[in-house]
PDBQT receptor file of N, H, CA, C and O in Angstrom, charges set to zero:
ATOM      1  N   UNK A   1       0.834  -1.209   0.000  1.00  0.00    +0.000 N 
ATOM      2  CA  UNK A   1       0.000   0.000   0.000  1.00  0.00    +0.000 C 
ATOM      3  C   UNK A   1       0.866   1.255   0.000  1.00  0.00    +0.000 C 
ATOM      4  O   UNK A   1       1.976   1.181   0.528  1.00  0.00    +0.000 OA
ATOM      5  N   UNK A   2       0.328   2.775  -0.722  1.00  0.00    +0.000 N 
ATOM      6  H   UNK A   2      -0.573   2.835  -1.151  1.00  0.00    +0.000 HD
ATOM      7  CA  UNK A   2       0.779   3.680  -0.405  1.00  0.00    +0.000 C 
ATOM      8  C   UNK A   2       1.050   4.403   1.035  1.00  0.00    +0.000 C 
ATOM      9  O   UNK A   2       1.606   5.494   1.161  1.00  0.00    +0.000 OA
ATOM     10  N   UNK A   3       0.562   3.603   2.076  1.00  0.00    +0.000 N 
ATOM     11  H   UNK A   3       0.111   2.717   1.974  1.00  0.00    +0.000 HD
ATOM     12  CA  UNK A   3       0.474   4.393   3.254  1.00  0.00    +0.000 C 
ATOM     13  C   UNK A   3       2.298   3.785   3.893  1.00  0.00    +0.000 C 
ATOM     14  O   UNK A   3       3.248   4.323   4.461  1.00  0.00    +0.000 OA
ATOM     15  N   UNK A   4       1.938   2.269   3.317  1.00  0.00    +0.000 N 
ATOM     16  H   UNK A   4       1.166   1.832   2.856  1.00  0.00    +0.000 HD
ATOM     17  CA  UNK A   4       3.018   1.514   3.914  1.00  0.00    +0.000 C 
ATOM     18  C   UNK A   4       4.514   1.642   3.029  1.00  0.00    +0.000 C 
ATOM     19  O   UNK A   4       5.415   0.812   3.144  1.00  0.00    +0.000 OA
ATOM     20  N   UNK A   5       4.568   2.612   2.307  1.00  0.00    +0.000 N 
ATOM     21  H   UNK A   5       3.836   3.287   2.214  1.00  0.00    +0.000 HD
ATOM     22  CA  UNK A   5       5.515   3.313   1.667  1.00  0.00    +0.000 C 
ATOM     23  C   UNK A   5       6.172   4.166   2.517  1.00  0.00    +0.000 C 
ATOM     24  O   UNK A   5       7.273   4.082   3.062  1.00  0.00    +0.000 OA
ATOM     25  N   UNK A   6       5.185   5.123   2.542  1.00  0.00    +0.000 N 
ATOM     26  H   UNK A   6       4.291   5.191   2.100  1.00  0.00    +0.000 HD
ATOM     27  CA  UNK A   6       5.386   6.171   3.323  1.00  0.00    +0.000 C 
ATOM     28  C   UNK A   6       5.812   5.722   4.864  1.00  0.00    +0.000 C 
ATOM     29  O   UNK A   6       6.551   6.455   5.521  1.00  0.00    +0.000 OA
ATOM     30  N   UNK A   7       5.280   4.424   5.424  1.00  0.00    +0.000 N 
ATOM     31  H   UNK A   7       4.679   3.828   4.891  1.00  0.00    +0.000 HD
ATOM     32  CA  UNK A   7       5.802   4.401   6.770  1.00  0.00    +0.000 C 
ATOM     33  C   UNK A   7       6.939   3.821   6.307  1.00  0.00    +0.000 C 
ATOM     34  O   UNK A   7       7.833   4.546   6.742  1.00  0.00    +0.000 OA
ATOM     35  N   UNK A   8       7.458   2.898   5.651  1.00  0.00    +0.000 N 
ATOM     36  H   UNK A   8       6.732   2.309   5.298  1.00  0.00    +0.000 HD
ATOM     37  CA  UNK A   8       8.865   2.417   5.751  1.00  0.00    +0.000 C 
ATOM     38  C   UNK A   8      10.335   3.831   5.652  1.00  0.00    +0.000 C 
ATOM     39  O   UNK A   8      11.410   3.984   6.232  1.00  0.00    +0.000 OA
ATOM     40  N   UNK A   9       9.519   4.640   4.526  1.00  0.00    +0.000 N 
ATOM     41  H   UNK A   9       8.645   4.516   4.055  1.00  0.00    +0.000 HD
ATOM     42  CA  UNK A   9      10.553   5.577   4.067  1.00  0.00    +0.000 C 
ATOM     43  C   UNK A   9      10.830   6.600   5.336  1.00  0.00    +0.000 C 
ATOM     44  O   UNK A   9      11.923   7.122   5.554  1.00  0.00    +0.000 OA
ATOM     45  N   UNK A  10       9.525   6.808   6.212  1.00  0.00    +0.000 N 
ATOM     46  H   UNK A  10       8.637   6.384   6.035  1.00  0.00    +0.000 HD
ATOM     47  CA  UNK A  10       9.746   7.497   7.256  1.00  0.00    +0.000 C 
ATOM     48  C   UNK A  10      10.905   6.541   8.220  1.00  0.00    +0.000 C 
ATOM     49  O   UNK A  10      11.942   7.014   8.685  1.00  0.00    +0.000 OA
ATOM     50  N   UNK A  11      10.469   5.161   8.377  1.00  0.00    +0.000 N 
ATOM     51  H   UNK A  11       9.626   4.776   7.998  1.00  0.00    +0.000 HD
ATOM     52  CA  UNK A  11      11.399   4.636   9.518  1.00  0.00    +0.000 C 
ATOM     53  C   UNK A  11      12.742   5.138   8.718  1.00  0.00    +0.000 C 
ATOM     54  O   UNK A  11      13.370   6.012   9.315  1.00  0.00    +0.000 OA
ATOM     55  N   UNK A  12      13.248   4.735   7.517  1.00  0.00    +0.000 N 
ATOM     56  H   UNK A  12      12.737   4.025   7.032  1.00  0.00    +0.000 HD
ATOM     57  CA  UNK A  12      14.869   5.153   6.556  1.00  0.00    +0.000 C 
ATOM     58  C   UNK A  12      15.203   6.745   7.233  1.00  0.00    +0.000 C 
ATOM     59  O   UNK A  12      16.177   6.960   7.955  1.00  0.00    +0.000 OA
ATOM     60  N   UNK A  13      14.489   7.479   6.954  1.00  0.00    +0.000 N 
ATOM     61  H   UNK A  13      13.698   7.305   6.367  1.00  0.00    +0.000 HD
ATOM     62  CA  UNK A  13      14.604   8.781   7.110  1.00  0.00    +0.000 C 
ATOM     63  C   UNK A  13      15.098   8.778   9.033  1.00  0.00    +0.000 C 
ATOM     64  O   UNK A  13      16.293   9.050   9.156  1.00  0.00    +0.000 OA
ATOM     65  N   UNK A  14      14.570   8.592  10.031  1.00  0.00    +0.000 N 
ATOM     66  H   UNK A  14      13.599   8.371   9.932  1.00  0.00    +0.000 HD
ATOM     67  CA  UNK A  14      14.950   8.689  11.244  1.00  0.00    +0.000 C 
ATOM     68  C   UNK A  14      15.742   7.992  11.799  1.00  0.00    +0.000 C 
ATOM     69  O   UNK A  14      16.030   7.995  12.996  1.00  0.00    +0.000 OA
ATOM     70  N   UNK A  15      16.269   7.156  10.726  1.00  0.00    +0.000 N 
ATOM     71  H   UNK A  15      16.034   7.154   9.754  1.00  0.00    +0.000 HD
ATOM     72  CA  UNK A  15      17.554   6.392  10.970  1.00  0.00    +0.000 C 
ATOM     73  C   UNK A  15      18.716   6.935  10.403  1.00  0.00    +0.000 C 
ATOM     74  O   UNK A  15      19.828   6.690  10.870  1.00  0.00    +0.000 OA
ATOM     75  N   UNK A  16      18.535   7.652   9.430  1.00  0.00    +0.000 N 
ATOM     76  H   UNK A  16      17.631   7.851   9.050  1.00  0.00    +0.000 HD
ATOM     77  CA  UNK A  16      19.747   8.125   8.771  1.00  0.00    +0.000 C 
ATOM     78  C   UNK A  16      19.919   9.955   9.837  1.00  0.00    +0.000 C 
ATOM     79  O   UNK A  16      21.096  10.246  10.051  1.00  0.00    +0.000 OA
ATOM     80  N   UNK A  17      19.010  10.847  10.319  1.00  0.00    +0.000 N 
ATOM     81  H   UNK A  17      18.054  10.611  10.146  1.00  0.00    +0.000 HD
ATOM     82  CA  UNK A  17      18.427  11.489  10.511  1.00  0.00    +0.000 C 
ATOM     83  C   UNK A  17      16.896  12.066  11.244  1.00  0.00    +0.000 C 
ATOM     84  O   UNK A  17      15.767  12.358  10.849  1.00  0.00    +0.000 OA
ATOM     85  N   UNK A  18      17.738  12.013  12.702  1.00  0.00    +0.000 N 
ATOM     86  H   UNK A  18      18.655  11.775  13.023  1.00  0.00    +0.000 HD
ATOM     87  CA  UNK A  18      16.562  12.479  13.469  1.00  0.00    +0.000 C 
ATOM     88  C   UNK A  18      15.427  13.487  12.919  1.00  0.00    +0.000 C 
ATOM     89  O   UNK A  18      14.198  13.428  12.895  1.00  0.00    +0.000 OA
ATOM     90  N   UNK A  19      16.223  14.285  12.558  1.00  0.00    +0.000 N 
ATOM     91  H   UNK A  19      17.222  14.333  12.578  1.00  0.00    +0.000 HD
ATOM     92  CA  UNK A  19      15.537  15.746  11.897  1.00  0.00    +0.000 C 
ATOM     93  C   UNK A  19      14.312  15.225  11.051  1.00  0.00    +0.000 C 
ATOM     94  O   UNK A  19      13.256  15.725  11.437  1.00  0.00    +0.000 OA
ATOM     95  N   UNK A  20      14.179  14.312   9.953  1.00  0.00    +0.000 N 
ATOM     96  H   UNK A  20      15.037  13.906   9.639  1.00  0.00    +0.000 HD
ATOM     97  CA  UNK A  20      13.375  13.809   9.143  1.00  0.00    +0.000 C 
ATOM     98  C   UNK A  20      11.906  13.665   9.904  1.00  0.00    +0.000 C 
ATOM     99  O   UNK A  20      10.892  14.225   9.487  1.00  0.00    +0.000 OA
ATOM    100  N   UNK A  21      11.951  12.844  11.059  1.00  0.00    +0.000 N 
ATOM    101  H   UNK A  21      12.774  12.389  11.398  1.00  0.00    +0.000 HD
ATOM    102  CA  UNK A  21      10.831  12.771  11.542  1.00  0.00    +0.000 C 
ATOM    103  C   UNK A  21      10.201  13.982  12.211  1.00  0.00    +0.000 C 
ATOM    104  O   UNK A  21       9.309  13.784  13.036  1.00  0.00    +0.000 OA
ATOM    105  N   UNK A  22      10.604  15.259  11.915  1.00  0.00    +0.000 N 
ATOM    106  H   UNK A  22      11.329  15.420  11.245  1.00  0.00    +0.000 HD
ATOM    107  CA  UNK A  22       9.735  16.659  12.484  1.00  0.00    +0.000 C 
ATOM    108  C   UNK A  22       8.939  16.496  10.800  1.00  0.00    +0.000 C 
ATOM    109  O   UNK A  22       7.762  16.147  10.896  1.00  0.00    +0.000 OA
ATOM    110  N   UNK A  23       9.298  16.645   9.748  1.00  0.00    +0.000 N 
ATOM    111  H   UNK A  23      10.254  16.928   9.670  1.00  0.00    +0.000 HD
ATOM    112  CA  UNK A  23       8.407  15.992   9.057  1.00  0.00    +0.000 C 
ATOM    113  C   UNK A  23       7.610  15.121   8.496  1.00  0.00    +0.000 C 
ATOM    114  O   UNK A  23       7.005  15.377   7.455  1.00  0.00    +0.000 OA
ATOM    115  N   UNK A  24       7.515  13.923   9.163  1.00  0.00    +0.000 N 
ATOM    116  H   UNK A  24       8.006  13.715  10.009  1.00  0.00    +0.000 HD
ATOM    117  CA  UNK A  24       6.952  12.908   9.214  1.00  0.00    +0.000 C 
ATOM    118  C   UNK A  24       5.329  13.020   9.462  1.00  0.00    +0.000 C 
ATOM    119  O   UNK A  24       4.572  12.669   8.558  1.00  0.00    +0.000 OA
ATOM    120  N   UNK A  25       4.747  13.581  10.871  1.00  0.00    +0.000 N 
ATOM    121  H   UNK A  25       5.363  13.865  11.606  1.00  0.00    +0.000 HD
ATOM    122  CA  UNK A  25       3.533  13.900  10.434  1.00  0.00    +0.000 C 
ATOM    123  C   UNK A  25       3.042  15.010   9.750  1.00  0.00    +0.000 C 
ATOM    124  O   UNK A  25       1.826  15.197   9.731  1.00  0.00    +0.000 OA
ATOM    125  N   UNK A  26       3.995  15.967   9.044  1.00  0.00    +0.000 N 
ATOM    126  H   UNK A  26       4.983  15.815   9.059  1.00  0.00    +0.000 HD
ATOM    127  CA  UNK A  26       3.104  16.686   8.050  1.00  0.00    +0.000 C 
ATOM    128  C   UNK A  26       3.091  15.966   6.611  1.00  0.00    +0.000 C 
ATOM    129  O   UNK A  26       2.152  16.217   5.856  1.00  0.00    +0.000 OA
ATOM    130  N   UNK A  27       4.222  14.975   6.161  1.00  0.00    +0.000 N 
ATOM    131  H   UNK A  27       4.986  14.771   6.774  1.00  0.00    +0.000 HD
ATOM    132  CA  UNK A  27       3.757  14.093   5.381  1.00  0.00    +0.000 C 
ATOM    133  C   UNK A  27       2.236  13.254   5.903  1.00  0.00    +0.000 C 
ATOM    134  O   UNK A  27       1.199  13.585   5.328  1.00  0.00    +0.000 OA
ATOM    135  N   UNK A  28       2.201  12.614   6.556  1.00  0.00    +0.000 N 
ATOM    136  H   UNK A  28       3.044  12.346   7.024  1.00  0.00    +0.000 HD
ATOM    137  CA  UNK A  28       1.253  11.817   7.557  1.00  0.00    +0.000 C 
ATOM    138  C   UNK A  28      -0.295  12.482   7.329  1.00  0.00    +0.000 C 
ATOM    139  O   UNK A  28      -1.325  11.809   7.271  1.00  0.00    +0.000 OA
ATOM    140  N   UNK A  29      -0.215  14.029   7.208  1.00  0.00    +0.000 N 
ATOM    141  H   UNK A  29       0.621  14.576   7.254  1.00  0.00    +0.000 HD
ATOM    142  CA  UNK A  29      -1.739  14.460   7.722  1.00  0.00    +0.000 C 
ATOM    143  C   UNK A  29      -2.264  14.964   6.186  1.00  0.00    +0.000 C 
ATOM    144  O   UNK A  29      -3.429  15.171   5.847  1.00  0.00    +0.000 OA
ATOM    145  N   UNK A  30      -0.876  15.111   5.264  1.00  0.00    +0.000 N 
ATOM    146  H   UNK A  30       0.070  14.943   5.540  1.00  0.00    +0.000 HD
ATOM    147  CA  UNK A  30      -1.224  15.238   3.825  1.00  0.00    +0.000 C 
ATOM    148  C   UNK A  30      -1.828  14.223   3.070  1.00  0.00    +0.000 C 
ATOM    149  O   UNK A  30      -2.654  14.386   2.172  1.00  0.00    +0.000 OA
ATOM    150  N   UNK A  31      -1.310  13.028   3.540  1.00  0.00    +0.000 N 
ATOM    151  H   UNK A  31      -0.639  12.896   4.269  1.00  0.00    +0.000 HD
ATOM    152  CA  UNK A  31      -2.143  12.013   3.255  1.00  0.00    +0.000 C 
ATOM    153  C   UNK A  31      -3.507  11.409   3.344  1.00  0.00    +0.000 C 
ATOM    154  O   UNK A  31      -4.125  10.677   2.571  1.00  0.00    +0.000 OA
ATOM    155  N   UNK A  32      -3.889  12.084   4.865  1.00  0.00    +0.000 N 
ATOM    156  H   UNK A  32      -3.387  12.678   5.493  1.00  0.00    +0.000 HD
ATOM    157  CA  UNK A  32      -5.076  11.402   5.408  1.00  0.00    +0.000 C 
ATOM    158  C   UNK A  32      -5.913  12.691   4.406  1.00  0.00    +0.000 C 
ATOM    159  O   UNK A  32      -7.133  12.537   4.359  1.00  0.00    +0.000 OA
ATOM    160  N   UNK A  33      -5.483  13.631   3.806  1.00  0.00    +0.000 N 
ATOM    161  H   UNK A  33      -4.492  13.757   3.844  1.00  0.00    +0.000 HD
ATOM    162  CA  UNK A  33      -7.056  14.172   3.383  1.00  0.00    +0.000 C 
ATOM    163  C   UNK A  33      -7.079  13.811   2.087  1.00  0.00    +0.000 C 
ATOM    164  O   UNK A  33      -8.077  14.034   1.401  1.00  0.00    +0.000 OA
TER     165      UNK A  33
C-alpha cells in the first residue's frame, strides 16, 4: 500500500536522521485528506 511506503521511508529517514521525523507527520496528515 501507499500508506506503507510512506511508513517504511519514514522509519529510513529517522535512521539516517533524526531531523526527518519533524516531518513525518506533516507528510502523515497530507495524506489522510
Amino acid at each position: 500500500k501507499h500508506s506503507q511506503f510512506i511508513a517504511s521511508l519514514a522509519k529510513l529517514f529517522s535512521y539516517s536522521n533524526p531531523l526527518h521525523m519533524e516531518m513525518f507527520p506533516f507528510v502523515k496528515q497530507m495524506e489522510n485528506e
